[in-house]
N, C-alpha and C positions, 0 to 999 in steps of 0.2 A: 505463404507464410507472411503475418504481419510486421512489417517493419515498427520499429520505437523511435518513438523521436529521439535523437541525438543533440538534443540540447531543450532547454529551459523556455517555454515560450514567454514565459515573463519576463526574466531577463530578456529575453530577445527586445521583448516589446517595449520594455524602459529604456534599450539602447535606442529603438528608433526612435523615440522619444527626444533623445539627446540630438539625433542627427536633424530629425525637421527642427528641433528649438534652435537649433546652429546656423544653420543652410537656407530653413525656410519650406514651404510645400514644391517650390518652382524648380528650388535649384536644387531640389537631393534628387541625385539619380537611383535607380534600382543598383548600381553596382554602391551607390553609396553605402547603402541600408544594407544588402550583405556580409562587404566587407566588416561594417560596425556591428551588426548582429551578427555573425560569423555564423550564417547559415548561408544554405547555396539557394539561387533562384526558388530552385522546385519546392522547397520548405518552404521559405516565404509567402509563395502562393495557395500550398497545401493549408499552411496552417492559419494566414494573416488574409488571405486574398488580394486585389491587385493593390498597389500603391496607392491609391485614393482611399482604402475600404482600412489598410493599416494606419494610414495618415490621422482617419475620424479615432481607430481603435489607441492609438498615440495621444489625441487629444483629449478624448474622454479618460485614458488614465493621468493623463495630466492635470486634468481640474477636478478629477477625485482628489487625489492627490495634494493640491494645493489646496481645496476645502478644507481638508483633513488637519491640512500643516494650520491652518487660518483658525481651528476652531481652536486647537492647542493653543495658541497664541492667545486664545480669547479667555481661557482656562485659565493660562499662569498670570494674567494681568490683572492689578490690584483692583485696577477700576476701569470702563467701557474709555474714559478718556485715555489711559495708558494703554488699552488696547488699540486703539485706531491709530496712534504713535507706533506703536509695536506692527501693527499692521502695515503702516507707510515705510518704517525703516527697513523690516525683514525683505518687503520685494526690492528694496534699493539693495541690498546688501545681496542676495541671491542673484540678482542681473547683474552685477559689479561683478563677479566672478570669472564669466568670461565673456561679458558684453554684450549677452544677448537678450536682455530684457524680459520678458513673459510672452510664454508661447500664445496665449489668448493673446493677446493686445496685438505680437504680430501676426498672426492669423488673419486679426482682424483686418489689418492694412494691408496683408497681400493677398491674400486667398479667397477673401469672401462674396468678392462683389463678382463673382461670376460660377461660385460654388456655393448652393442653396445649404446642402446637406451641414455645409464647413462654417456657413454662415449661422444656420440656426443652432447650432454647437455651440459659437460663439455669444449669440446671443442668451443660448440656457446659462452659459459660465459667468456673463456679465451678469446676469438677471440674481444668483443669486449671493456672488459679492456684494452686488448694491445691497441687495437684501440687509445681509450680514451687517453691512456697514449702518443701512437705518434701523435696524436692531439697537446695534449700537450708540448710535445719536439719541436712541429716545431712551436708554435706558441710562445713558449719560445726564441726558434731561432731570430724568426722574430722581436721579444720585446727586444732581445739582452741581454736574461738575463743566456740563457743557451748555450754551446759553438758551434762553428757555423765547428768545427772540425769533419770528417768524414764522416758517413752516418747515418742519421736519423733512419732510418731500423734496422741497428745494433744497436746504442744507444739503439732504444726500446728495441729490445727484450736482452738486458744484462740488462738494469734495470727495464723490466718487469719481467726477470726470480729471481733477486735478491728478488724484493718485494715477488711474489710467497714462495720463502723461508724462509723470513721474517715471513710468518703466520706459515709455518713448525716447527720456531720455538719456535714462540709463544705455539703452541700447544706441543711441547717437554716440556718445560718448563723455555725455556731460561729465564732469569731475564730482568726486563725494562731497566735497563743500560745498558747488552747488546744488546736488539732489541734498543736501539736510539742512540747506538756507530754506528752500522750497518747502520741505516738510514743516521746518519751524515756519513758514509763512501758512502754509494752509493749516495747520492746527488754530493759528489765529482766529481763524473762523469760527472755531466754537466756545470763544470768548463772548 
């Protein structure tokens, strides 16, 4: 006889979600992921396969996810300049919550420089924020709301790399004043 799954594997798999964005890849054990997805070992594996194969499956629902949340955002703003503000505040305010910054960015500083697979995840997830974000700068351009100075290219990637640090240090423990001194400092830039 076929057994049924006794629970939700999406649920499951947004819990672990929460536990690597908490813990991290290094420090969540298999009892941790269990307990938070309240399934037993042999689910885990039936369904998720081992700890490294659920960790990618964690991450790639995470940066769907956070696209999804990014394009919304890009939706309800008046203009690509209010967007890229809206952009910078939402990940300060989403890491503020309980400290832990963005599971891409830390991924990136702990897990990738010896995990190929974690690595190139990480880089598809940066690859197409930056994107989004030079979307943004040139169609701000075009609206005349951001400065028509230089090269696009570079714009992005100095206030793509800013934002990245911005969740770095939401997760330190910077204070809100300083992450939205920060923010009003890098929006400067596309004066």
């Amino acid at each position: 006889m076929v057994r049924t799954k006794e629970f939700e594997p999406d649920t499951a798999l947004a819990r672990a979600v929460d536990v690597f964005w908490e813990r991290g890849y290094e420090k969540t054990s298999l009892q941790n992921l269990v307990d938070r997805m309240g399934i037993g070992r042999r689910s885990l594996y039936d369904t998720f396969g081992d700890k490294h194969t659920l960790f990618l499956r964690a991450m790639e629902r995470y940066g769907a996810h956070l696209g999804s949340e990014q394009l919304e955002i890009i939706d309800r703003a008046a203009d690509a300049r209010q967007a890229v503000r809206i952009l910078l505040e939402t990940s300060l305010a989403e890491g503020l919550v309980l400290r832990r910054g963005c599971l891409t960015v830390n991924t990136a500083t702990e897990a990738t420089t010896e995990d190929a697979e974690a690595s190139a995840l990480v880089q598809r997830q940066f690859a197409k924020a930056r994107q989004l974000l030079r979307d943004l700068i040139d169609r701000g351009r075009r609206e005349g709301l951001i400065t028509s100075r230089g090269d696009s290219a570079a714009l992005t990637a100095v206030v793509f790399n800013a934002w990245l640090g911005l969740r770095v240090r939401v997760r330190s423990g910077a204070s809100l004043d300083e992450l939205m001194a920060d923010v009003n400092a890098i929006l400067t830039l596309l004066d």
